[in-house]
C-alpha positions as CSV (number, residue, x, y, z in Angstrom):
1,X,26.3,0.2,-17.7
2,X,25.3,1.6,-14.0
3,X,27.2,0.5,-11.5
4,X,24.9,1.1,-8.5
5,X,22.6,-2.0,-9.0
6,X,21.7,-4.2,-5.4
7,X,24.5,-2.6,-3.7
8,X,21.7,-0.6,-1.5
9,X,19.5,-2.9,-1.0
10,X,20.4,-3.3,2.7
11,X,22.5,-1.0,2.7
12,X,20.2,1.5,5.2
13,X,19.7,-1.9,8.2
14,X,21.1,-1.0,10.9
15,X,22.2,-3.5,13.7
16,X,20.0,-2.8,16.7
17,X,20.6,-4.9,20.0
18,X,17.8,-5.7,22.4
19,X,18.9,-6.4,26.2
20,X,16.9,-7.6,29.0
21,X,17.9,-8.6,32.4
22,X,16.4,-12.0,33.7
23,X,18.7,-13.9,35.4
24,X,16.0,-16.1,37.0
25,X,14.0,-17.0,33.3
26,X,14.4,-20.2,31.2
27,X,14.0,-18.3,28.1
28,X,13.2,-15.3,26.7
29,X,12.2,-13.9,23.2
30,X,12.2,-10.4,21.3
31,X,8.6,-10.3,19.9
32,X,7.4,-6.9,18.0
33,X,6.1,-5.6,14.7
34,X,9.8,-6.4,13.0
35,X,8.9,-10.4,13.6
36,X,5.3,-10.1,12.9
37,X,5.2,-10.2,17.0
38,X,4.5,-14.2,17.7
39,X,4.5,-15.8,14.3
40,X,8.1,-15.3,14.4
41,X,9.6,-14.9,18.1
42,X,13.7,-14.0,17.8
43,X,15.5,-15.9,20.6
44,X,17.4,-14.4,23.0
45,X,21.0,-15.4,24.5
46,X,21.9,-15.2,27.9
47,X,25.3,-14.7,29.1
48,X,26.8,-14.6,32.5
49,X,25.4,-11.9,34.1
50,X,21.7,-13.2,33.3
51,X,21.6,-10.4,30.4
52,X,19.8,-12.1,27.6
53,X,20.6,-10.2,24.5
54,X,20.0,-10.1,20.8
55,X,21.0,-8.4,17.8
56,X,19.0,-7.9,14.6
57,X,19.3,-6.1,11.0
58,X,17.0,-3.5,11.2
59,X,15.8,-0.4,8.7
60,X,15.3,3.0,9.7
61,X,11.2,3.5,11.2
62,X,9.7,3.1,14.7
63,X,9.4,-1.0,15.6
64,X,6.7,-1.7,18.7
65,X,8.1,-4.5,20.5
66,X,8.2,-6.7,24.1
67,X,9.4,-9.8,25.4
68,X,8.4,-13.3,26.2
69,X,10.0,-14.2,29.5
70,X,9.1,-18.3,30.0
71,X,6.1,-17.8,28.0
72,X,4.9,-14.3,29.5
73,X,4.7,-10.8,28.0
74,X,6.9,-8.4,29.7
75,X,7.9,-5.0,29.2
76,X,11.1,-3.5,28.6
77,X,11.8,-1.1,31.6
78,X,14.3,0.1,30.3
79,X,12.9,1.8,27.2
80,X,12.1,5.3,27.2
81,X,9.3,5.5,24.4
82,X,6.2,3.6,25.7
83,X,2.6,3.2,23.5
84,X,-0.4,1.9,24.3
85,X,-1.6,-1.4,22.9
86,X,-4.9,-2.8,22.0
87,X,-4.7,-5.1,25.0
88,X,-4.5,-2.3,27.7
89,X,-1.1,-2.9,28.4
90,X,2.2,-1.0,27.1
91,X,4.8,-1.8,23.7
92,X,8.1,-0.4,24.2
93,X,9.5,1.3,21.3
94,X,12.7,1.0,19.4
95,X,13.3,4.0,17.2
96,X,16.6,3.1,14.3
97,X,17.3,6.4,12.6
């Protein structure tokens, strides 16, 4: 019998945190390629400082991504790996190794 059967299946996620400091906003949500950008926005927390935050399970690639601050895109300043997107504006990018 092998003994290596699902045991892997997630075993290469990685927990990647997202912050973004907004003290003023209502809300805010992680949109990128990892939640098929607005079909399935990730909510973000905010905690005393006005950092919202918000950890996900992700595997090893490059994942596009911006936020949604009260409804509008914004850009994550604090990223250092910026691409163009179709829409003549810029995706940060989160890199999991």
């Amino acid at each position: 019998m092998s003994k290596h059967h699902h045991k892997n299946k997630n075993g290469n996620k990685k927990k990647e945190t997202f912050l973004f400091k907004a003290p003023a906003a209502e809300s805010v949500q992680l949109v990128g390629s990892f939640s098929q950008w607005q079909e399935r926005p990730i909510p973000m927390e905010k905690d005393v400082d006005g950092l919202w935050r918000a950890t996900i399970e992700m595997e090893p690639g490059e994942y596009p991504y911006r936020y949604l601050v009260d409804g509008q895109w914004q850009d994550d300043a604090e990223c250092p790996v910026h691409l163009p997107n179709p829409y003549g504006t810029r995706d940060a990018v989160r890199q999991v190794s």
